[in-house]
VONUSE-926828 format. One record per residue: x, y, z of N, C-alpha, C, O in turn; residue in one letter. Coordinates in nm, 4 decimals. Layout:
N
GUDREN   n_east  n_north     n_up  ca_east ca_north    ca_up   c_east  c_north     c_up   o_east  o_north     o_up resn
GUDREN        X        Y        Z        X        Y        Z        X        Y        Z        X        Y        Z    a
...
# end
This chain:
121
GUDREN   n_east  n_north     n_up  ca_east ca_north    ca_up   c_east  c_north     c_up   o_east  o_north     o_up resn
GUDREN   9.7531  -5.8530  -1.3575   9.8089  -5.7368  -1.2902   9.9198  -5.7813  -1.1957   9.9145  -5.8709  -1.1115    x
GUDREN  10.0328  -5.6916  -1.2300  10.1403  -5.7321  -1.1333  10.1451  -5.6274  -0.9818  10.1087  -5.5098  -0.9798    x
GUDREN  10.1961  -5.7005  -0.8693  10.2029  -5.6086  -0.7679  10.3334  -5.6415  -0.6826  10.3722  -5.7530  -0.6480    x
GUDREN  10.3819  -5.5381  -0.6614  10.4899  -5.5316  -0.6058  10.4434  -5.4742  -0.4671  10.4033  -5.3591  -0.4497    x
GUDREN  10.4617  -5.6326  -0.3106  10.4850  -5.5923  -0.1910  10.6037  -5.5630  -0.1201  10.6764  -5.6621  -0.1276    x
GUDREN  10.6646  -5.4598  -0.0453  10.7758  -5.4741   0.0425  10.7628  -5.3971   0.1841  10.6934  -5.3026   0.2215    x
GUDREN  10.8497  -5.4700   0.2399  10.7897  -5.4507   0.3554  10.9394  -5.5943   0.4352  10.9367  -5.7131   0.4029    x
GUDREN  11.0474  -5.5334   0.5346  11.1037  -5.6028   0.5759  11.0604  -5.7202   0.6552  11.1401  -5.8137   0.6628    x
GUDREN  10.9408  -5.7298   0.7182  10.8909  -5.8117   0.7862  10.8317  -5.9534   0.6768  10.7530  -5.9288   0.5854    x
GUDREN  10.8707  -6.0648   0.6970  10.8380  -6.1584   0.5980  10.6936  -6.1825   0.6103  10.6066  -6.1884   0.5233    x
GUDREN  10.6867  -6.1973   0.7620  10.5449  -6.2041   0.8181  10.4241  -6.1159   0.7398  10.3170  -6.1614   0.6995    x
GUDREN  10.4755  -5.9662   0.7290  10.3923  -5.9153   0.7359  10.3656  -5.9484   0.5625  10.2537  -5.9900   0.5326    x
GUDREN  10.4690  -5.9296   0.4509  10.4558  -5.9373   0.3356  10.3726  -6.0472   0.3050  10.2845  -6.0395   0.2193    x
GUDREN  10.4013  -6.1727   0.3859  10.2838  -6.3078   0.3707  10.1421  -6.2811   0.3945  10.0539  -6.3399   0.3320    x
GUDREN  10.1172  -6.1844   0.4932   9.9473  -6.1380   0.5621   9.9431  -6.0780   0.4123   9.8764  -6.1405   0.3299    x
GUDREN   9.9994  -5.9796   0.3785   9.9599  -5.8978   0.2452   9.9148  -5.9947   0.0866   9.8128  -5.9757   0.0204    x
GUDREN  10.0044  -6.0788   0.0624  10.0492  -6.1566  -0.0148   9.9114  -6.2537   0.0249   9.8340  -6.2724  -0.0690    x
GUDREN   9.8814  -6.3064   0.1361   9.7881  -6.3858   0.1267   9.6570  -6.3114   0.0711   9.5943  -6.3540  -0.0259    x
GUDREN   9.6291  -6.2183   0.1289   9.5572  -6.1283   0.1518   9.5061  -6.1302  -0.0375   9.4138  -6.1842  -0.0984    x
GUDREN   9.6054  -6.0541  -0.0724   9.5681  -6.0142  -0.2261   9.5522  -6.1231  -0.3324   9.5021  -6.1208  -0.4449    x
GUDREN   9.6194  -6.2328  -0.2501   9.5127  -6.3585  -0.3366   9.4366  -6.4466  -0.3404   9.4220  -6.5390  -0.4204    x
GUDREN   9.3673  -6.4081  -0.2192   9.2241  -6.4140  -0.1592   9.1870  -6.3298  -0.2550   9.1330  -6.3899  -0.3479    x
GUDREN   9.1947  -6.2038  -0.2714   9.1198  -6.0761  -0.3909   9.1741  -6.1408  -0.5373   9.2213  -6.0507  -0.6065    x
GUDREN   9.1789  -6.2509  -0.5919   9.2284  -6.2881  -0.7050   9.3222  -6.2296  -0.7698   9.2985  -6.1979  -0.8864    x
GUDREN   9.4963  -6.1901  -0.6921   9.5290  -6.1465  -0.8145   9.6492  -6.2339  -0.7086   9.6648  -6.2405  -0.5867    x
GUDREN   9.7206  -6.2940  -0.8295   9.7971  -6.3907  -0.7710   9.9916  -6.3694  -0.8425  10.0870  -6.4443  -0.8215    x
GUDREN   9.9864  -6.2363  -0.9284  10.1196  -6.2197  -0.9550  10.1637  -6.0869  -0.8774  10.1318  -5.9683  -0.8685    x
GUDREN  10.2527  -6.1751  -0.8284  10.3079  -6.0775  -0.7340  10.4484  -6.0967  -0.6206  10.4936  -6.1842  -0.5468    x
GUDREN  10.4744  -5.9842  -0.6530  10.6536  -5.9230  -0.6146  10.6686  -5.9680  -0.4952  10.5826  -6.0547  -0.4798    x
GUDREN  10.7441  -5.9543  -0.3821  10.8140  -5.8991  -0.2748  10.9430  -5.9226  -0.3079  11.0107  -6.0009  -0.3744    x
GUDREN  10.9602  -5.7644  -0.1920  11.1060  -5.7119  -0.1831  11.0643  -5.6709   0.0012  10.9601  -5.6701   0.0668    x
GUDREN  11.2133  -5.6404   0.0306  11.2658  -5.6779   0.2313  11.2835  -5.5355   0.2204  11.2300  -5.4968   0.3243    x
GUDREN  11.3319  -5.4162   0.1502  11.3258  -5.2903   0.1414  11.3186  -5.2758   0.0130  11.2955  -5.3501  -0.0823    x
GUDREN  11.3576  -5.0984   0.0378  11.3319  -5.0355  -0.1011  11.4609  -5.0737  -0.2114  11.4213  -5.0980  -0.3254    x
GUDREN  11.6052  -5.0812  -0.1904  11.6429  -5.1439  -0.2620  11.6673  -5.2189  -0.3358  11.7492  -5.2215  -0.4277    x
GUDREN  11.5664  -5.3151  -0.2847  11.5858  -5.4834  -0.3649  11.3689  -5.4079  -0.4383  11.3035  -5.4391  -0.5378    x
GUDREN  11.3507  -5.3471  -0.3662  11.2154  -5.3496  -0.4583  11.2147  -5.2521  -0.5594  11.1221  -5.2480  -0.6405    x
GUDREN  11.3154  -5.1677  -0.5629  11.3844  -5.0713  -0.6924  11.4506  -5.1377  -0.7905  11.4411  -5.0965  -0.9061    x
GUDREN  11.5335  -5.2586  -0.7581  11.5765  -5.3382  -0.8342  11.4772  -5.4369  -0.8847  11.5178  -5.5169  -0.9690    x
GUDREN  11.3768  -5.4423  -0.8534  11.2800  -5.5567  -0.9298  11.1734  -5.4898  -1.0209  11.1112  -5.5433  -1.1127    x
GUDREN  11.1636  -5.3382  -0.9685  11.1366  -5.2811  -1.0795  11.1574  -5.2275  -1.1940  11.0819  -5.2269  -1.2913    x
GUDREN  11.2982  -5.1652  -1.1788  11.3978  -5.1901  -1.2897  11.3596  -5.3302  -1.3809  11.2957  -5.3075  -1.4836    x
GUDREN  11.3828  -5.4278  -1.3610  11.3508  -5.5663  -1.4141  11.2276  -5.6239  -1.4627  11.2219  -5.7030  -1.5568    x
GUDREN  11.1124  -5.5747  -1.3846  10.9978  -5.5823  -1.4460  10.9262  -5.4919  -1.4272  10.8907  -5.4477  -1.3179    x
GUDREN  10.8881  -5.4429  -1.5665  10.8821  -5.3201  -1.6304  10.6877  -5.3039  -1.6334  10.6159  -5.2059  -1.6531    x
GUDREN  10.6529  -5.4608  -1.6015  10.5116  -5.4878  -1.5717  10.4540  -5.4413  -1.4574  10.3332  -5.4261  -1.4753    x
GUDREN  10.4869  -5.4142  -1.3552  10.4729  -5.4050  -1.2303  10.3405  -5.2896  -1.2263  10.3598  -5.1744  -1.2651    x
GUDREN  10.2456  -5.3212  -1.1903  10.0835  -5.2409  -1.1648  10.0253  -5.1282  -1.0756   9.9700  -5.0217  -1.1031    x
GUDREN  10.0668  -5.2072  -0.9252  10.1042  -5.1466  -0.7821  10.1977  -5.1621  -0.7025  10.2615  -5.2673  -0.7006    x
GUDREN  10.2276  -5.0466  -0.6106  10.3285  -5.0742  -0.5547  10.2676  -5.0784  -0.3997  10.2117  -4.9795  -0.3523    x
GUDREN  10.2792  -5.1686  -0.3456  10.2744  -5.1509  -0.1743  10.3610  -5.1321  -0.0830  10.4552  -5.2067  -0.1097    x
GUDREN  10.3847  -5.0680   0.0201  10.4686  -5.0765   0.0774  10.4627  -4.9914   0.2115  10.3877  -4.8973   0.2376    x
GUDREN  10.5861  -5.0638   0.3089  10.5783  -5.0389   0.4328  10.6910  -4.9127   0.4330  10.7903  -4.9008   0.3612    x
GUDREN  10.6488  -4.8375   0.5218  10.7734  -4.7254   0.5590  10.8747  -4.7334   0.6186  10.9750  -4.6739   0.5792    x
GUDREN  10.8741  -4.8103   0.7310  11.0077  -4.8346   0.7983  11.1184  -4.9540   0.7548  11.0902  -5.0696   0.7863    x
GUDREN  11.2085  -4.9348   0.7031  11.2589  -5.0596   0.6547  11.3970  -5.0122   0.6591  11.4097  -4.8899   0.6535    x
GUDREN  11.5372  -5.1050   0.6708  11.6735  -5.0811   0.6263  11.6951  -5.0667   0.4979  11.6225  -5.1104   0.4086    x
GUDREN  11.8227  -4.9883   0.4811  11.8534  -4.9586   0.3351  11.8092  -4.8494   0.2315  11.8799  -4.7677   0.1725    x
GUDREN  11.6646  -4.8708   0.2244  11.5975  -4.7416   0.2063  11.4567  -4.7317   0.1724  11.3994  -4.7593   0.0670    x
GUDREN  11.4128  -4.6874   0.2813  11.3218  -4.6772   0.3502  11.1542  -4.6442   0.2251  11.1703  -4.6189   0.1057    x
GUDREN  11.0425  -4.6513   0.2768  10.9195  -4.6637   0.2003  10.9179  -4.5091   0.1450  10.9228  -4.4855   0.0243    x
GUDREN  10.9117  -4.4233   0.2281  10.9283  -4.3115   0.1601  11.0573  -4.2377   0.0367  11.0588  -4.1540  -0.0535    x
GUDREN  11.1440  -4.3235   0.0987  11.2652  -4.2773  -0.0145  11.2292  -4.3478  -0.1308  11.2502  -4.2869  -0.2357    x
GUDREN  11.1648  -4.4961  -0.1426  11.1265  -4.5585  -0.2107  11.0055  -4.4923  -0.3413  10.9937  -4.5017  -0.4634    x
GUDREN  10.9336  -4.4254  -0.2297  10.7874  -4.3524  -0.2796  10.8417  -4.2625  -0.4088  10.8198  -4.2834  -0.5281    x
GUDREN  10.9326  -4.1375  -0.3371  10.9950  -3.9943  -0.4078  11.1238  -4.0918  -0.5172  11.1648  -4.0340  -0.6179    x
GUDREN  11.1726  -4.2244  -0.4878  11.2477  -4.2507  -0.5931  11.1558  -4.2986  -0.7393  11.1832  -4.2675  -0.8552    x
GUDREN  11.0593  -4.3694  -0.6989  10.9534  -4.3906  -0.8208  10.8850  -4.2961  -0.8632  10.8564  -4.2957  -0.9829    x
GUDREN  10.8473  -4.2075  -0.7917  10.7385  -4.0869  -0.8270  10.8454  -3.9961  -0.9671  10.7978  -3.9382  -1.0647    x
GUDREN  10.9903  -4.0100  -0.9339  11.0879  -3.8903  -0.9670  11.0988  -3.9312  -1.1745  11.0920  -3.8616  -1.2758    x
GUDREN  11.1198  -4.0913  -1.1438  11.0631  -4.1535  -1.2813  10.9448  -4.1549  -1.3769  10.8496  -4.2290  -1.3526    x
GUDREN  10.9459  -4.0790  -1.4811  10.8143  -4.0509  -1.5854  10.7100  -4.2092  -1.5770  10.5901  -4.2308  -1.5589    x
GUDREN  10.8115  -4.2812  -1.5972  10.7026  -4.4342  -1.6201  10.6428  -4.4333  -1.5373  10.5290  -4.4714  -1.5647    x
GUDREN  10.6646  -4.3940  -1.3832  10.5910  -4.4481  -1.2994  10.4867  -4.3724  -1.2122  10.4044  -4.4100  -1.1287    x
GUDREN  10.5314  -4.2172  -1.2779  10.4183  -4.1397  -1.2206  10.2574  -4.1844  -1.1927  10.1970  -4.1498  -1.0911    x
GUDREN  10.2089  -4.2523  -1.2811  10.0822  -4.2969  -1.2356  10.0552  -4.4563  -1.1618   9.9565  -4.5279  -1.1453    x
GUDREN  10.1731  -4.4635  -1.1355  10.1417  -4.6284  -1.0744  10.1376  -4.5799  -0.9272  10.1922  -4.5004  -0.8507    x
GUDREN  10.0372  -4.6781  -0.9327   9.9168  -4.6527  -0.7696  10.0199  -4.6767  -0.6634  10.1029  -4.7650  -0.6853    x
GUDREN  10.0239  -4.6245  -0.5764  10.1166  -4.6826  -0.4373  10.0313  -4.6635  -0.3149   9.9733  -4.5563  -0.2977    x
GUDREN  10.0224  -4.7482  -0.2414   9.9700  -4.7579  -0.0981  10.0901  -4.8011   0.0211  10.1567  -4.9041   0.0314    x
GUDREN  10.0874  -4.6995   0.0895  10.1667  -4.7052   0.2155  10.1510  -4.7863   0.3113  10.1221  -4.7189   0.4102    x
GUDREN  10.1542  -4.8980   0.3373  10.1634  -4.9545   0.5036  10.2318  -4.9666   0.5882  10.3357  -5.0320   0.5785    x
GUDREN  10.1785  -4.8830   0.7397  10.2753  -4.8821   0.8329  10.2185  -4.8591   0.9589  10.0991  -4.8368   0.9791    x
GUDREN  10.3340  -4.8669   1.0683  10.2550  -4.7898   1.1503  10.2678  -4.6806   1.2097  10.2484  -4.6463   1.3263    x
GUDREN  10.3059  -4.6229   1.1093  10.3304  -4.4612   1.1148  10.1696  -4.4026   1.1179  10.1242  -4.3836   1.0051    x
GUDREN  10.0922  -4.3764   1.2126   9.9790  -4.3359   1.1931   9.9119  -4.1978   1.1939   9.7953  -4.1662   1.1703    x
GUDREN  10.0504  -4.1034   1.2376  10.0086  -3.9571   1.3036   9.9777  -3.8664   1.1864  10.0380  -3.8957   1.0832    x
GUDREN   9.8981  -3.7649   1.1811   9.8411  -3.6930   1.0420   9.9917  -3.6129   0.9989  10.0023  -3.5837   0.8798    x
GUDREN  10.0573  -3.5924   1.0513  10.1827  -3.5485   1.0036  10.2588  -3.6498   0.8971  10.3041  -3.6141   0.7884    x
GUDREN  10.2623  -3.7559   0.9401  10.3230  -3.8502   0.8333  10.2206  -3.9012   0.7457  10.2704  -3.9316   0.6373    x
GUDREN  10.0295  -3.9336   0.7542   9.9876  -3.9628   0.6710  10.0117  -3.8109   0.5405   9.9834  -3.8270   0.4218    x
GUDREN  10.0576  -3.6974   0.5866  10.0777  -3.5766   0.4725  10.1530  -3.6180   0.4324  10.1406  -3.6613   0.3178    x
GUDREN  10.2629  -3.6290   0.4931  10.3951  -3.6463   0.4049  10.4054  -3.7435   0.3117  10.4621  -3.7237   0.2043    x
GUDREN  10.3509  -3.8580   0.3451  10.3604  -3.9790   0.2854  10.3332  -3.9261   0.0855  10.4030  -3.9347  -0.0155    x
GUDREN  10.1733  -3.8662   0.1216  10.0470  -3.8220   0.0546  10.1532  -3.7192  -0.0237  10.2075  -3.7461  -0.1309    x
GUDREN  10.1697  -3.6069   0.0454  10.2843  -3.4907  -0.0590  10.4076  -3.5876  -0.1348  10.4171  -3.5636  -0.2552    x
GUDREN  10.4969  -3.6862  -0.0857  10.5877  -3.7825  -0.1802  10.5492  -3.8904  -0.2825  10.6068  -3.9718  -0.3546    x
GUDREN  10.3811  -3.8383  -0.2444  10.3169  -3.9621  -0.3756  10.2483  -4.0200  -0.3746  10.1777  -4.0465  -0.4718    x
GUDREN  10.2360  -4.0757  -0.2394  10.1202  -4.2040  -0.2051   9.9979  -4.1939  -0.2531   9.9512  -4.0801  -0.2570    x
GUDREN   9.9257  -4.2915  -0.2951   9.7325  -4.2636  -0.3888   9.6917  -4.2904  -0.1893   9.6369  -4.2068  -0.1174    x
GUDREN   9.7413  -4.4319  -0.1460   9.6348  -4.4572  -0.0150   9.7649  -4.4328   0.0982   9.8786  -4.3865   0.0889    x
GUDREN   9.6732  -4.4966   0.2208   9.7460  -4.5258   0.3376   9.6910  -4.6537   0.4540   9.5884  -4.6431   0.5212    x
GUDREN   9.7457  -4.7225   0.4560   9.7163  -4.8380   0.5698   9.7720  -4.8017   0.7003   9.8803  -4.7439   0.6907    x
GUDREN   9.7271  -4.8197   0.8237   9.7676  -4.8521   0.8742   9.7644  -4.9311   0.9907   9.6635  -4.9428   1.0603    x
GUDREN   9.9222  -5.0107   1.0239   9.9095  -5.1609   1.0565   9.8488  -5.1421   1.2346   9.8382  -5.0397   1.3022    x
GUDREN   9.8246  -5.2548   1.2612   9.7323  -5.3740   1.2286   9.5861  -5.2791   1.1224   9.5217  -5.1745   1.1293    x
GUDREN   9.5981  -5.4058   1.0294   9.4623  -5.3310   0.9421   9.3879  -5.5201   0.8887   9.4452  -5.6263   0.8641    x
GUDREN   9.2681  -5.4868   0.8907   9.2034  -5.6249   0.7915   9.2226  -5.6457   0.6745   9.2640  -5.5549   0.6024    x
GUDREN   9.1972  -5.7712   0.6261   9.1954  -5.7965   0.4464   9.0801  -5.6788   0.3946   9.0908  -5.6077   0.2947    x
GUDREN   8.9874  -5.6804   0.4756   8.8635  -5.5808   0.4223   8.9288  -5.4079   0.4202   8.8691  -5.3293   0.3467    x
GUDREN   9.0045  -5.3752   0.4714   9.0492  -5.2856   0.4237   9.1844  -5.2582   0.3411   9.2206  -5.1473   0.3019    x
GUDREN   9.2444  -5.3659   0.3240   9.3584  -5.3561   0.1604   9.2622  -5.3879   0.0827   9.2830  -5.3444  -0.0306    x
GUDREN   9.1579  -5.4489   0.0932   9.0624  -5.4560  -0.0218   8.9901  -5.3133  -0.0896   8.9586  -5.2950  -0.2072    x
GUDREN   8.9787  -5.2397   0.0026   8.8877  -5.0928  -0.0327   8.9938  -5.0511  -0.0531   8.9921  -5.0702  -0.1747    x
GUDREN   9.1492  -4.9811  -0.0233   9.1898  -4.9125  -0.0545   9.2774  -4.9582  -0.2119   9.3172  -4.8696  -0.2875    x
GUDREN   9.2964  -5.0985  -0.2412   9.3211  -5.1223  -0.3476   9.2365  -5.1168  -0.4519   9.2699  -5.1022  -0.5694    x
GUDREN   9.0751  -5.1339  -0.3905   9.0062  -5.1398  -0.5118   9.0043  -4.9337  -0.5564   8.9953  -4.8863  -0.6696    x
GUDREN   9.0156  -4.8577  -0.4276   9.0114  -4.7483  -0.4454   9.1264  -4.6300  -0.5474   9.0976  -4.5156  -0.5825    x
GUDREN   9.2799  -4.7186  -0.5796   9.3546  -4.6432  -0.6224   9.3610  -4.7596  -0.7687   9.4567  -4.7650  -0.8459    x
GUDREN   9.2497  -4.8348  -0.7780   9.2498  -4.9042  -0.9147   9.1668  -4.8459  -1.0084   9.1703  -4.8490  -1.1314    x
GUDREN   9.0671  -4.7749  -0.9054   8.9597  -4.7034  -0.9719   8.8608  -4.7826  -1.0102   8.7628  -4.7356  -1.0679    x
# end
């Protein structure tokens, strides 16, 4: 299973990245925003989940969300939001542009674990 993290913070993409291969799955993306992680999906056409942070330059997690959702292929590929956007106003919005989950940061490995195992089914 492939997974695509982004998230401008390198830091944070490494906590994630470590994180998910501790949970055995060890192929996997990052992109610094949504541009360069639109362009790697374009390219690999494998890509499983998408993670990602909301605030970022260029274009942003949510533009990111409604640009994949808008594509037939990708309507059912799982996306989980991380951020720290935490207020119930933005966990809707997120949720109405697409999102399956929602993180938010600071969060444990024990919980990207439940919410990934949760939008894997």
């Amino acid at each position: 299973m492939k997974i695509l993290v982004v998230d401008d913070s390198s830091t944070m993409r490494r906590i994630i990245k470590n994180t998910l291969q501790r949970l055995g799955h060890q192929d996997i993306l990052e992109a610094e925003h949504g541009v360069e992680a639109w362009s790697l999906l374009t390219q690999h056409a494998d890509v499983n989940v998408l993670i990602t942070d909301w605030n970022m330059p260029e274009m942003n997690g949510l533009e990111l969300v409604k640009k994949v959702r808008a594509e037939a292929k990708y309507v059912d590929m799982p996306i989980i939001m991380v951020t720290t956007e935490g207020g119930k106003a933005e966990v809707i919005t997120a949720l109405k542009a697409g999102v399956n989950n929602y993180i938010v940061k600071p969060f444990t490995p024990q919980v990207l674990k439940e919410k990934l195992e949760d939008v894997l089914g």
